[in-house]
Every structure is written in C-alpha cells, then in structure tokens.
C-alpha positions as CSV (number, residue, x, y, z in Angstrom):
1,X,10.3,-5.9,-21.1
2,X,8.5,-3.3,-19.0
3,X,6.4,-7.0,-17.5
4,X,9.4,-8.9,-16.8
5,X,11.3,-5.9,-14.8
6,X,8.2,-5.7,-12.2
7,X,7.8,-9.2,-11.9
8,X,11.6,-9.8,-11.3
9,X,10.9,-6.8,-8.5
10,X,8.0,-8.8,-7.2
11,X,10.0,-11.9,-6.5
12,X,12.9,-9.6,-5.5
13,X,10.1,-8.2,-2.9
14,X,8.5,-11.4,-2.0
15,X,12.2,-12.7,-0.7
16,X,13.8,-14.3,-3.7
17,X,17.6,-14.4,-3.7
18,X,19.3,-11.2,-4.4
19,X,21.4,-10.4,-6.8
20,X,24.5,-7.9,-7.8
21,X,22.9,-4.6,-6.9
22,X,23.1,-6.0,-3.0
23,X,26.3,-3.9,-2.9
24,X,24.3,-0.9,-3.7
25,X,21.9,-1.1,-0.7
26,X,24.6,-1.3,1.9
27,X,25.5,2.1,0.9
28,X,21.9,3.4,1.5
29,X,20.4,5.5,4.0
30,X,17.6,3.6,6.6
31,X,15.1,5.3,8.4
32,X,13.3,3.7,11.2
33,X,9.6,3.6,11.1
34,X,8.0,3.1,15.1
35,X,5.0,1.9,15.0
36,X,2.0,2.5,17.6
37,X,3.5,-0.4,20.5
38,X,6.9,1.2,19.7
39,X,7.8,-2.0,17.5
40,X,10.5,-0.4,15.0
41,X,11.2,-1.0,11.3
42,X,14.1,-0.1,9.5
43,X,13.1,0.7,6.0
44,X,15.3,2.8,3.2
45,X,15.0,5.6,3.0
46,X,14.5,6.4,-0.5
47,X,11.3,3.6,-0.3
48,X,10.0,5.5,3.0
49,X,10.1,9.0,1.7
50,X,6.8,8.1,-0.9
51,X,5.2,8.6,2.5
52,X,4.4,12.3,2.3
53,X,4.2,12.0,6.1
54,X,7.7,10.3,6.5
55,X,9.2,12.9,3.7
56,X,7.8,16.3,5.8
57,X,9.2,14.6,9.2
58,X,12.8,14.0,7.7
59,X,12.4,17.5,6.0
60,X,11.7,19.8,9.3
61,X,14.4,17.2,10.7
62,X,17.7,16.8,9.0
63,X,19.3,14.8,11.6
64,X,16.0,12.7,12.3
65,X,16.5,8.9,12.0
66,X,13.6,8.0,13.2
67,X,9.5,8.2,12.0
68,X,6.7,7.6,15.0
69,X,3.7,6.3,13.5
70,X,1.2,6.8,16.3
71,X,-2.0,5.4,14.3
72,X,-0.6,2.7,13.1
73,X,-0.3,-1.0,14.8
74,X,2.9,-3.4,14.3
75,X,1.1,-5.7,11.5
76,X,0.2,-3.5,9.4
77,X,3.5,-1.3,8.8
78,X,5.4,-4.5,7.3
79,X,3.0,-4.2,4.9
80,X,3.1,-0.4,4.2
81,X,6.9,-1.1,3.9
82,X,6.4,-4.5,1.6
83,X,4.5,-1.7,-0.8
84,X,6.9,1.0,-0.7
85,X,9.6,-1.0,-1.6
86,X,8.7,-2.9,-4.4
87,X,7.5,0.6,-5.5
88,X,11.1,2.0,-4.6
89,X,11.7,1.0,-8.5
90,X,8.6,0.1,-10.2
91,X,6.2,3.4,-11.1
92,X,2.9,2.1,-10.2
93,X,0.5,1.4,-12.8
94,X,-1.9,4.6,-13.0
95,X,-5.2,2.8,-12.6
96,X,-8.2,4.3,-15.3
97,X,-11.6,5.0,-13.5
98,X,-14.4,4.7,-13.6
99,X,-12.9,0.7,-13.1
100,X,-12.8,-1.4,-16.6
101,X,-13.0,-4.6,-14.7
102,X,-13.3,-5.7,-10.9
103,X,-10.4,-8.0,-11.8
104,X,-7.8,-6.3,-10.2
105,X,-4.9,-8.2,-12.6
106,X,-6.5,-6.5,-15.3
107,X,-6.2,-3.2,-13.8
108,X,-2.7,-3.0,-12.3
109,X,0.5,-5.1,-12.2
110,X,0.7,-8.8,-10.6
111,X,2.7,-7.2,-7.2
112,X,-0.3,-4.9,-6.6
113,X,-3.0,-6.9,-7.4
114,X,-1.6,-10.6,-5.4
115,X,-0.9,-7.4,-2.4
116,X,-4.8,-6.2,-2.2
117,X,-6.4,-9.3,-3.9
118,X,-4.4,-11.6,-0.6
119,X,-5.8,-9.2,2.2
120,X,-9.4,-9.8,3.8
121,X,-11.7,-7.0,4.3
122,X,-10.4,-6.0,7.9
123,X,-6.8,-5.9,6.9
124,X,-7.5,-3.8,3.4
125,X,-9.0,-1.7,5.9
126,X,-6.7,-1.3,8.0
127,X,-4.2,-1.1,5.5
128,X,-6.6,1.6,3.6
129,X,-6.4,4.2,6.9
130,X,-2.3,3.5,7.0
131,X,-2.2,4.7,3.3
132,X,-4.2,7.5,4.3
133,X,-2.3,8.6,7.4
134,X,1.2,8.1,6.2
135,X,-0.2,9.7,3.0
136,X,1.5,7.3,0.5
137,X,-0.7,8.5,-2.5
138,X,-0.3,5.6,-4.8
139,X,-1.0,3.0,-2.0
140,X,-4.0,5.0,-0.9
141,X,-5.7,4.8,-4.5
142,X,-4.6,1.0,-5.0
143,X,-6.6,0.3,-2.1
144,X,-9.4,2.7,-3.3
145,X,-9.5,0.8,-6.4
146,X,-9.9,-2.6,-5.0
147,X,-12.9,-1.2,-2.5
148,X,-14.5,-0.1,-5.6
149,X,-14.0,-3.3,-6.9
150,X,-15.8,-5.2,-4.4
151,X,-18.8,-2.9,-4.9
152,X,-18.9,-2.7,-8.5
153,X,-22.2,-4.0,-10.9
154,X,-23.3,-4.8,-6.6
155,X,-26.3,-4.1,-5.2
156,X,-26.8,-1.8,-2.0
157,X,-27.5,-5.1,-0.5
158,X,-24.9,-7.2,-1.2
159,X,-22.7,-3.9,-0.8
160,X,-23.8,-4.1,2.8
161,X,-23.3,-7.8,3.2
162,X,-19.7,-7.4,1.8
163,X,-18.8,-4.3,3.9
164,X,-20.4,-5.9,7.3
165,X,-23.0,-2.3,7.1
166,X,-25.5,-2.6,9.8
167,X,-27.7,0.4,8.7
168,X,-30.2,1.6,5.8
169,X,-29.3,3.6,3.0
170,X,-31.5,6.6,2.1
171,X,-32.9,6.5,-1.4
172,X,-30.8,8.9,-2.7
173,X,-27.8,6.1,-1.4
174,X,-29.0,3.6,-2.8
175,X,-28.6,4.9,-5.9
C-alpha cells in the first residue's frame, strides 16, 4: 500500500535500522550543503537537487561539490535535509486549498504533518524563509499550508495573538 511505503520511509527517515538498499546509497553522489557559520552537511545528491537553488548551482558548475547557503543558519538545514530526503522517494501529497481541515494529518501524509505539526512558530518560520530561499517548492507550500492552518475559522485577533503581530489591521485586513 501506497500508506505503508511512506510510513516505512518515515521511520527509515526518523533513523530506524536500514535495510538492503544500504548498498545502493554507497554508490551515490553527496553534495555538501554550507550553511551560514560555514557548518557543512553532506546530503545526496539526488535528495538536494529538489532545491531549485542547489539544482541551478550544480548546473552552471559541473565539477561543484559544494552548495553555500548564505541565509540560512546551522539548525535549520538538518531540517531542510530531513525533508528532502524522506521526499527523495515519497511524491508529496498535493495538498487541496482552500484547506478542508486545520488538521494537518488530514491534509497530508504522517512524515509531513509530525515535521510541521512538531515545530513552534519561530522555527516553522524559520524553516518557512529556508523553503523559500533554497526554493524547495513542495516544502515551501507544506509550510504555507500549516500557516494557513493556524489562521483558519480565527479571528484577526487571535490571528495576531498566534502570529506575535504588534500592529492594527485596516478594515479592509480584517476581512
């Protein structure tokens, strides 16, 4: 079953014990991704290029090895990697909008839900401007999903009170 494929990926992801394709990855190509206090992680290749900004680096340089991620700090690309490669295998869900449900387990599969539903607000945002800088598309609208989530059936108040916003909406944004 399509279910039992991405939760055997999820544990597979989550650091469960491997299993016979193990011999497969040794044979794979790495690329290094360096993040903003030059912390480096070694990532495959095949995982790292759903980064459109990883994919046009490698592409203008054949013999590059490595990715500088200027924007991004050392906790956060772990997690950009942790994504990418349980995606390496597993299509992502395409997630319907406007949202059905702000349950996120009803809306995508259990890897993607437990990886935005585990994160508080400062980390999803975090996490949010990575997706958007390395321009990993189905990350990015993951992310988007669970924001709009949080503010869905909300009102502008509580909306502010969840999102930490300081200032006053206009009329026309609080509608």
């Amino acid at each position: 079953k399509a279910g039992d494929k991405a939760d055997a990926k999820a544990q597979a992801a989550a650091g469960a014990p491997k299993g016979l394709d193990d011999d497969d990855k040794k044979n794979e190509d790495f690329v290094t991704l360096i993040s903003q206090e030059n912390k480096e992680f070694k990532v495959a290749k095949r995982a790292a290029m759903q980064s459109n900004l990883v994919k046009t680096a490698l592409e203008e340089d054949k013999d590059a090895k490595d990715v500088r991620l200027v924007h991004i700090n050392g906790p956060i690309v772990p997690m950009v990697i942790n994504y990418m490669n349980y995606h390496m295998d597993v299509e992502p869900r395409r997630i319907e909008s406007p949202l059905k449900s702000t349950n996120m387990k009803e809306l995508v599969d259990r890897f993607d839900a437990a990886f935005v539903d585990d994160m508080d607000l400062d980390t999803l945002m975090r996490v949010l401007l990575a997706a958007n800088y390395m321009d990993v598309k189905s990350l990015l609208g993951l992310l988007c999903a669970k924001i709009a989530s949080m503010m869905k059936s909300k009102t502008a108040d509580q909306i502010r009170k969840t999102f930490h916003i300081r200032g006053e909406f206009t009329p026309e944004e609080e509608e």
